[in-house]
C-alpha positions in Angstrom: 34.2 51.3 -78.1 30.9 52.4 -79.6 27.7 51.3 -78.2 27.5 48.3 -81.1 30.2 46.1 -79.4 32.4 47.2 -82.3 35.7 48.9 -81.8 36.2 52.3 -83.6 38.6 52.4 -86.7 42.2 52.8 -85.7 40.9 51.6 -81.9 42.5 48.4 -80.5 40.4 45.9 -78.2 44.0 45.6 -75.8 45.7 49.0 -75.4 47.9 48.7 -72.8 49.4 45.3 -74.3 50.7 42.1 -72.9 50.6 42.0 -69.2 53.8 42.1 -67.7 54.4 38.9 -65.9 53.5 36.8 -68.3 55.2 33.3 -68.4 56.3 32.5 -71.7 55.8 28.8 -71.0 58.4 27.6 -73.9 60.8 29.3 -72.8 60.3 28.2 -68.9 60.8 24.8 -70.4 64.2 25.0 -72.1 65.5 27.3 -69.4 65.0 24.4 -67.1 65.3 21.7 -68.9 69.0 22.8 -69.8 70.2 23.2 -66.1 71.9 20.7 -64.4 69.4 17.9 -61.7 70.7 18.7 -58.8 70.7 15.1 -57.3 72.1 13.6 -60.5 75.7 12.2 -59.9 76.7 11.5 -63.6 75.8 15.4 -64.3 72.3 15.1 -66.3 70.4 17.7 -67.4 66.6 17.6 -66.4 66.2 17.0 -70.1 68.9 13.9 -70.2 67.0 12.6 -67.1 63.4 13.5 -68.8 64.6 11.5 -71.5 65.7 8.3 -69.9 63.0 8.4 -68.0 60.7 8.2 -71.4 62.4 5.2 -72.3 62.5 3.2 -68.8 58.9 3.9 -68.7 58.7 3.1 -72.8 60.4 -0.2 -71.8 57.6 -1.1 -69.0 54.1 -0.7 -68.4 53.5 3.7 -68.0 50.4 4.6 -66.0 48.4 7.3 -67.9 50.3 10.4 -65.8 53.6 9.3 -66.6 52.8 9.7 -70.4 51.0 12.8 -70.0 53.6 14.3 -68.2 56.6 13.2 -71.0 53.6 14.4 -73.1 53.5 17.8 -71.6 57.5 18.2 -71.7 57.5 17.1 -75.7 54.8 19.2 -76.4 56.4 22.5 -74.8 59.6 21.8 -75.8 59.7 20.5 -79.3 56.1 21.5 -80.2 53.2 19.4 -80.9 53.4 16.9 -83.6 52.0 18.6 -87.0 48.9 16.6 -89.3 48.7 16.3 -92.7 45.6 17.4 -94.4 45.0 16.1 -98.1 42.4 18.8 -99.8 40.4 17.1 -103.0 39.6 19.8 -105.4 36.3 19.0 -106.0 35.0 21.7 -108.2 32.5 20.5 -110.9 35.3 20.1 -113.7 37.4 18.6 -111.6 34.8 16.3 -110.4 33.8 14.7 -113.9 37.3 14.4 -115.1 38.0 12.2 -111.9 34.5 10.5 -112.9 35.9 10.1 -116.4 39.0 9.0 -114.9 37.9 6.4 -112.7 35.4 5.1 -115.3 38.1 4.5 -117.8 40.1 2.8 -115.1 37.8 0.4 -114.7 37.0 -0.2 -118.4 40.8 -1.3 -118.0 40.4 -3.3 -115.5 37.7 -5.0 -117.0 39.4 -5.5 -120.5 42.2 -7.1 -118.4 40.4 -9.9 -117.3 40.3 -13.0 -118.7 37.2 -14.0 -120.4 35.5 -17.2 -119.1 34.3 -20.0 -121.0 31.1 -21.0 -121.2 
């Protein structure tokens, strides 16, 4: 590394990698998650018992760890839930047709109602 802060070209900021040792935390979680509870009679997986656990505490009233612990499990295992986004394109063309637009909806509108006596 220069004296800028800057990393030379071709020079990378991590050169001896990953540390070894790592856990790869999703992984932890389905490894364990598919083995048998040891203390369950019917033969559940952790996951089977994660899951009926979710809905007996669903069914009463869950104190704030209980949820973010089933959080925590959901979120590792099947990944966090994704968000939509809507984007407007809002460059100036397309912002005076959808002026133009909405202007001659409401001329509709207007048009469309009926006219009161007088």
């Amino acid at each position: 590394m220069s004296g800028g802060g800057k990393w030379q070209k071709g020079q990378s900021g991590n050169e001896k990698g990953r540390p070894k040792g790592l856990v790869n935390w999703h992984r932890a979680f389905t490894e364990k998650g598919a083995e048998l509870h040891p203390t369950d009679s019917a033969g559940k997986t952790w996951f089977e018992r994660v899951v009926d656990n979710v809905y007996r505490i669903a069914a009463g009233r869950p104190s704030a760890r209980q949820l973010k612990a089933a959080e925590i499990v959901f979120d590792r295992v099947l990944g966090k839930a994704v968000q939509a986004v809507a984007v407007a394109d809002l460059r100036p063309e397309s912002r005076e047709q959808l002026i133009e637009s909405i202007l001659e909806t409401a001329r509709a509108l207007r048009e469309d109602e009926p006219q009161s006596i007088q």
